[in-house]
N, CA, C and O atoms as CSV, one atom per row, in Angstrom:
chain,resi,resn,atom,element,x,y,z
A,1,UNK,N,N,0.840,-1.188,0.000
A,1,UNK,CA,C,0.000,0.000,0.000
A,1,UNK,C,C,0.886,1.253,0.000
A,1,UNK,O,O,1.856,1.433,0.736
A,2,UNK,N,N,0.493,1.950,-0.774
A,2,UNK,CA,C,1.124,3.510,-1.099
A,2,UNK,C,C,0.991,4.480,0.023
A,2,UNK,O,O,-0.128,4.661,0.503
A,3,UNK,N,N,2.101,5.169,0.521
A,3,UNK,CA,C,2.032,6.211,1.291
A,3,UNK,C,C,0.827,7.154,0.873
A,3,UNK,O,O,0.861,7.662,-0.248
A,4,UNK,N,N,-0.175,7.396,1.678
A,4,UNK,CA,C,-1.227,8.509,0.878
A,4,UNK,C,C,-0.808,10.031,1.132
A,4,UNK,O,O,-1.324,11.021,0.612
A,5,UNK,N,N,0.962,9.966,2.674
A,5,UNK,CA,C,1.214,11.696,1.922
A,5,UNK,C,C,2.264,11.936,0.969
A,5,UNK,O,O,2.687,13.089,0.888
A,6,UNK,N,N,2.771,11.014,0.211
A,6,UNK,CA,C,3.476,10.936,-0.999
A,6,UNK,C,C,2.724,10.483,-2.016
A,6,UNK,O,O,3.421,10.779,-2.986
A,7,UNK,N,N,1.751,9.956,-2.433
A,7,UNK,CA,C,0.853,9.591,-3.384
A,7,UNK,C,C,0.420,10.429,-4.263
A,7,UNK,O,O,-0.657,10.974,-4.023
A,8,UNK,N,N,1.374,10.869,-5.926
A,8,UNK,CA,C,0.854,12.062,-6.712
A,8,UNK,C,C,-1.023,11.860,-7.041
A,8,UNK,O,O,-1.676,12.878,-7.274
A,9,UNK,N,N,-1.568,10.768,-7.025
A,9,UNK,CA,C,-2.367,10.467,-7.771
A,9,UNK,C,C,-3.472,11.215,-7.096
A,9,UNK,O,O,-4.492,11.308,-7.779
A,10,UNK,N,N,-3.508,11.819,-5.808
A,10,UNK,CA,C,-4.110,11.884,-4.360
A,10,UNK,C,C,-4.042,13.508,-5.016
A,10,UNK,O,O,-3.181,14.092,-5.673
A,11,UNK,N,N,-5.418,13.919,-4.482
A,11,UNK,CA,C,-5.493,15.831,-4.130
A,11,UNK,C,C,-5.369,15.599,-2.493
A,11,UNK,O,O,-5.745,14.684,-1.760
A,12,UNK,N,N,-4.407,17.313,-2.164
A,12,UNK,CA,C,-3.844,17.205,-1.162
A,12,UNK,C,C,-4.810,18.810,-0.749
A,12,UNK,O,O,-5.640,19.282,-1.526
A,13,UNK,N,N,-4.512,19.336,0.398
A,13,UNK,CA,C,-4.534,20.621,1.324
A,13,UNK,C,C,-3.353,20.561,2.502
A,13,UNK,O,O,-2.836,19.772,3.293
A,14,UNK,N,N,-3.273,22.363,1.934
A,14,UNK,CA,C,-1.609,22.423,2.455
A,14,UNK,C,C,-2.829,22.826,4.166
A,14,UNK,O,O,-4.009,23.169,4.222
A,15,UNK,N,N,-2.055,22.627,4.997
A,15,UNK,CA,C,-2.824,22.900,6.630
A,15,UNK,C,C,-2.063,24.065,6.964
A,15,UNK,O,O,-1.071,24.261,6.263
A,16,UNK,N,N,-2.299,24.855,7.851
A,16,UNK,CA,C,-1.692,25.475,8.858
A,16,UNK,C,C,-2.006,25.882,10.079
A,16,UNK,O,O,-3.128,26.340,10.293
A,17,UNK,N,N,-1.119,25.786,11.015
A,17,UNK,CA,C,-1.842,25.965,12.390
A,17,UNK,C,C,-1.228,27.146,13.108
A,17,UNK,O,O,-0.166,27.582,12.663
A,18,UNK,N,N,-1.699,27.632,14.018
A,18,UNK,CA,C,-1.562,29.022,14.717
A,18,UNK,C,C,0.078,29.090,14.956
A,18,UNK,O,O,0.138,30.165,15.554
A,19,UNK,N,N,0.978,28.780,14.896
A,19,UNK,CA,C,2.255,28.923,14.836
A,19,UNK,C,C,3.065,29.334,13.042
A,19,UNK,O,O,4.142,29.837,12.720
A,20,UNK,N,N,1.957,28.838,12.302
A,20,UNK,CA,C,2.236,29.202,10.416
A,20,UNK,C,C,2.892,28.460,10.458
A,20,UNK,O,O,3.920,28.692,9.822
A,21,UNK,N,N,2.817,26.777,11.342
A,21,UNK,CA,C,3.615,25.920,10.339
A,21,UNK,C,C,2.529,25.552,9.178
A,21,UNK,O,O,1.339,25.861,9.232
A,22,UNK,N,N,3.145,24.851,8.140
A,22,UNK,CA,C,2.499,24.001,7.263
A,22,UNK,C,C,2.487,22.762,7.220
A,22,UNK,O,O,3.372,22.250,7.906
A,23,UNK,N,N,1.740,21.970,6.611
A,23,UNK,CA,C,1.277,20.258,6.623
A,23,UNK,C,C,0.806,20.171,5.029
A,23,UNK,O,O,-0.019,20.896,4.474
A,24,UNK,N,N,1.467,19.221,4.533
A,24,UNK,CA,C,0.638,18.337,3.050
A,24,UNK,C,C,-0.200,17.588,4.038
A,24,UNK,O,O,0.176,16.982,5.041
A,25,UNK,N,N,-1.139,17.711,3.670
A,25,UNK,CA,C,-2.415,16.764,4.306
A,25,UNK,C,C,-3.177,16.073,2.867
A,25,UNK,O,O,-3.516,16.762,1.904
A,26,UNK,N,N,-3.370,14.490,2.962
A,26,UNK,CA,C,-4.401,14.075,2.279
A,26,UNK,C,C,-5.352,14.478,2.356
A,26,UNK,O,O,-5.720,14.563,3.527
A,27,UNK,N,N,-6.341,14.966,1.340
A,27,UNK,CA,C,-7.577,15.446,1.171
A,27,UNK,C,C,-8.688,14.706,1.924
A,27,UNK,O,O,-9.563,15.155,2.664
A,28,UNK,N,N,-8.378,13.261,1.477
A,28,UNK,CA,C,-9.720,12.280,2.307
A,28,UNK,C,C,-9.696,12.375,4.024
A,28,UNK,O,O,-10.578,12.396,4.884
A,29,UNK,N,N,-8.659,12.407,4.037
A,29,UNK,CA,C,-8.245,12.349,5.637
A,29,UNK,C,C,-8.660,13.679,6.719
A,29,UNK,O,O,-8.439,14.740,6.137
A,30,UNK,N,N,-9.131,13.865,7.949
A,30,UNK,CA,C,-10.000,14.429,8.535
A,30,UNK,C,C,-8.655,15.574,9.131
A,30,UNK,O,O,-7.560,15.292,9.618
A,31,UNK,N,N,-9.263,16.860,8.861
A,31,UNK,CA,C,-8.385,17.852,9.164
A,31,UNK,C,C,-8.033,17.788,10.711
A,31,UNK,O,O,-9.041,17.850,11.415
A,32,UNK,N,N,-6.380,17.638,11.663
A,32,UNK,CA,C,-6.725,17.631,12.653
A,32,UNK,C,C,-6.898,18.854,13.509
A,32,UNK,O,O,-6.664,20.008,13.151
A,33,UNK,N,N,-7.314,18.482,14.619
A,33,UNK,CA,C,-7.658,19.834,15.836
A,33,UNK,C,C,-6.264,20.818,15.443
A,33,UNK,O,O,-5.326,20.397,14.766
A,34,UNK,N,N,-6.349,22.187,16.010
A,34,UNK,CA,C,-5.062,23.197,15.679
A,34,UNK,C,C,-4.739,23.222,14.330
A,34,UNK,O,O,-3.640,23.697,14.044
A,35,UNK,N,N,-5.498,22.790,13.382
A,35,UNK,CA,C,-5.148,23.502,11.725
A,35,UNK,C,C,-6.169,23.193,11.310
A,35,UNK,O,O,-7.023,22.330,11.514
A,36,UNK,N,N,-5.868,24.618,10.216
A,36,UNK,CA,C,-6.877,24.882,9.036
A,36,UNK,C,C,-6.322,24.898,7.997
A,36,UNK,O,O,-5.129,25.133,7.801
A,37,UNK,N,N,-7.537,24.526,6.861
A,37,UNK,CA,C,-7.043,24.591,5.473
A,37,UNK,C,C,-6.796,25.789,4.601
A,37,UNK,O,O,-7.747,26.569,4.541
A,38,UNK,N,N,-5.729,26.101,3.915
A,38,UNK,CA,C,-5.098,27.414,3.499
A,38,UNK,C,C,-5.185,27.134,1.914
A,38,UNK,O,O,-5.456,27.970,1.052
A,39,UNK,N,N,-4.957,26.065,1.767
A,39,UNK,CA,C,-4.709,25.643,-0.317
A,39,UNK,C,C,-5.405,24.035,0.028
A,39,UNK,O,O,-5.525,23.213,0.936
A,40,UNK,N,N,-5.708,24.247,-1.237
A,40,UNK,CA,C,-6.247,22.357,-1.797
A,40,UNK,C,C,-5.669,22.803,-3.198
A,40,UNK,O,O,-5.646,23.904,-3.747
A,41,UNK,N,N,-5.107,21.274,-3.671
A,41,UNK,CA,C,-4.935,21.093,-5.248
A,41,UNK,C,C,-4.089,19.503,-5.039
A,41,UNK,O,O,-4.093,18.821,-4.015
A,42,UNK,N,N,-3.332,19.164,-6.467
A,42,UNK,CA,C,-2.646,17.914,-6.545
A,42,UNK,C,C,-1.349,18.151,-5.566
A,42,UNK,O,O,-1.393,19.101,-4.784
A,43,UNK,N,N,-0.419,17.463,-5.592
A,43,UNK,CA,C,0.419,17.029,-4.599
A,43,UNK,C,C,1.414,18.061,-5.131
A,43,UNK,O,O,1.939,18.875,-4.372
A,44,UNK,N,N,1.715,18.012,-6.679
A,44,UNK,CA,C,2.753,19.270,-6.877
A,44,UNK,C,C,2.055,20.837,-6.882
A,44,UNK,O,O,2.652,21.909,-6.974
A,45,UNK,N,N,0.845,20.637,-6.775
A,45,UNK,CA,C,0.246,22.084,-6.421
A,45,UNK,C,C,0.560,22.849,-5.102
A,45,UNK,O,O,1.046,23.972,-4.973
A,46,UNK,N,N,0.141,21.918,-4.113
A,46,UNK,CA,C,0.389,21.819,-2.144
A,46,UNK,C,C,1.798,22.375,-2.412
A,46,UNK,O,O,2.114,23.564,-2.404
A,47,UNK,N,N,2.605,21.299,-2.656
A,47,UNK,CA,C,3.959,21.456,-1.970
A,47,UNK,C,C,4.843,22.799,-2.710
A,47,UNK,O,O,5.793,23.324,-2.129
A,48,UNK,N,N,4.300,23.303,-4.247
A,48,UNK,CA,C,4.639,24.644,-4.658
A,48,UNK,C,C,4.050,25.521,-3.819
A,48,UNK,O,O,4.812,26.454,-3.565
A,49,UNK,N,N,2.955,25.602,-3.264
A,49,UNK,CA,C,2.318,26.862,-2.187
A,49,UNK,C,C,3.173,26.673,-0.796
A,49,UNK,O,O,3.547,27.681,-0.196
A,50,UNK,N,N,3.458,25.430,-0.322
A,50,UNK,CA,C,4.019,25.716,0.870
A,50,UNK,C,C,5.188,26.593,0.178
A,50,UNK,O,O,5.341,27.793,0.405
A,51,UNK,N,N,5.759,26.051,-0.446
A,51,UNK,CA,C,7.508,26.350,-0.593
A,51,UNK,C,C,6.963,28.062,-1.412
A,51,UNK,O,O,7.880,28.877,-1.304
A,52,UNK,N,N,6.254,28.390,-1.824
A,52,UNK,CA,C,6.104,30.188,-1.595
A,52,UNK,C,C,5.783,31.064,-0.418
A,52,UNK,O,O,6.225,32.166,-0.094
A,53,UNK,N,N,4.595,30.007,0.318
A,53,UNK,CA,C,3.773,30.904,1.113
A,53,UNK,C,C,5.129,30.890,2.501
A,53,UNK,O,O,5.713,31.845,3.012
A,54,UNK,N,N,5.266,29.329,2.781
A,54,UNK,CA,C,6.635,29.587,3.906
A,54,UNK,C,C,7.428,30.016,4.213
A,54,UNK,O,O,7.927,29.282,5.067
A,55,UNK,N,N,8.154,31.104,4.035
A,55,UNK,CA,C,9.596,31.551,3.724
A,55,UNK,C,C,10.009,31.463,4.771
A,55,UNK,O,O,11.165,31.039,4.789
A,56,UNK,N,N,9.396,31.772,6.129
A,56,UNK,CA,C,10.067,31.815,7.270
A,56,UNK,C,C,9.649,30.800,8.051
A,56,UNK,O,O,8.485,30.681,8.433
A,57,UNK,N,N,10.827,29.811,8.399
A,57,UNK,CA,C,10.500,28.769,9.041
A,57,UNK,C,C,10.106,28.715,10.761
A,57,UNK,O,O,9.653,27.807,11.458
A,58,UNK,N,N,10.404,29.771,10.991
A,58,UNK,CA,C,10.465,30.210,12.661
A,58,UNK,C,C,8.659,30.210,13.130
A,58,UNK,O,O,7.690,30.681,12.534
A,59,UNK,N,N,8.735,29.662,14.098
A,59,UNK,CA,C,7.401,29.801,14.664
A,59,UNK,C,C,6.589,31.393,14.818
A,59,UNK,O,O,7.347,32.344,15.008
A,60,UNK,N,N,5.328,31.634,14.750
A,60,UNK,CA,C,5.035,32.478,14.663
A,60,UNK,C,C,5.380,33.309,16.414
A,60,UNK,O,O,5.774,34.467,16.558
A,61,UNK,N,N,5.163,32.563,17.254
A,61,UNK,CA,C,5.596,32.945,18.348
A,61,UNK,C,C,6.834,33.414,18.927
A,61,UNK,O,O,6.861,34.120,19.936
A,62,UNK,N,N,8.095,32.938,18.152
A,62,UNK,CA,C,9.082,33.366,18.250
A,62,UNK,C,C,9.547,34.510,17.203
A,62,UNK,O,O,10.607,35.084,17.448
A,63,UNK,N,N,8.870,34.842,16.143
A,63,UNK,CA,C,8.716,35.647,15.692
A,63,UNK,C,C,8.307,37.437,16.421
A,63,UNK,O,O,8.939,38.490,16.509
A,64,UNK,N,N,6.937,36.979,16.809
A,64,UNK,CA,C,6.543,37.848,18.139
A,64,UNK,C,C,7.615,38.378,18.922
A,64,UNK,O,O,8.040,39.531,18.853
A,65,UNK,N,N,8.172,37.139,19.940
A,65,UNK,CA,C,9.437,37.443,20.809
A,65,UNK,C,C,10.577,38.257,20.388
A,65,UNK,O,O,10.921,39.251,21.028
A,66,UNK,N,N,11.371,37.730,18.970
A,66,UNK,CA,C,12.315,37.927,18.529
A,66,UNK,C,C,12.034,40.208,18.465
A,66,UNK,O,O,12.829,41.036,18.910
A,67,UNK,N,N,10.845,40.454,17.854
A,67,UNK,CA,C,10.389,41.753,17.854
A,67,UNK,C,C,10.041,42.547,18.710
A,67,UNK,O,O,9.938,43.773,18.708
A,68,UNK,N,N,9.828,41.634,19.598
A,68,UNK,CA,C,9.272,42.575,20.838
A,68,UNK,C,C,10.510,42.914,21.746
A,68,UNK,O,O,10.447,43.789,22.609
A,69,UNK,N,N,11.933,41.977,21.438
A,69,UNK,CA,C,12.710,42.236,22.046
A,69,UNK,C,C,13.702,43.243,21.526
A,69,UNK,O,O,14.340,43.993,22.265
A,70,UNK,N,N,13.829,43.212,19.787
A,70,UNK,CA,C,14.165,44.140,19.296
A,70,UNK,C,C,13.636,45.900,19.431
A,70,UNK,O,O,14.394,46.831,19.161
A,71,UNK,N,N,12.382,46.053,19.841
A,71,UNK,CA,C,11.746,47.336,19.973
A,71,UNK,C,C,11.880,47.362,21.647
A,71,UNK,O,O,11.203,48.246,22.173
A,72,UNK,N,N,12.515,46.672,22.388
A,72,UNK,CA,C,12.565,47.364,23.304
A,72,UNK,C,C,14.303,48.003,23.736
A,72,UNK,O,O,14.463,48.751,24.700
């Protein structure tokens, strides 16, 4: 049996959860608690939107920190 989050044949949704990480998520499969869906398309659709929309890999929270410590 085929991996279904490597499976081109599969439509995917890229996830993200309150930190702006991202997830390839199988489409059939039940979105979990702490993410929402941001993109749906095929598998090379998902993984081109993460790799634009992501640029910054840092948690959104440390993001926060990192600024709040700079402005003070």
């Amino acid at each position: 049996m085929a991996n279904p989050f490597e499976d081109p044949s599969l439509d995917y949704l890229v996830l993200i959860n309150d930190e702006g990480q991202h997830s390839l998520w199988p489409e059939f499969a039940q979105v979990p608690p702490g993410w929402r869906v941001a993109f749906s398309g095929n598998r090379e659709q998902c993984l081109a939107h993460v790799e634009s929309s992501w640029t910054d890999m840092r948690p959104n929270s440390l993001i926060r920190a990192m600024d709040e410590r700079q402005q003070a």
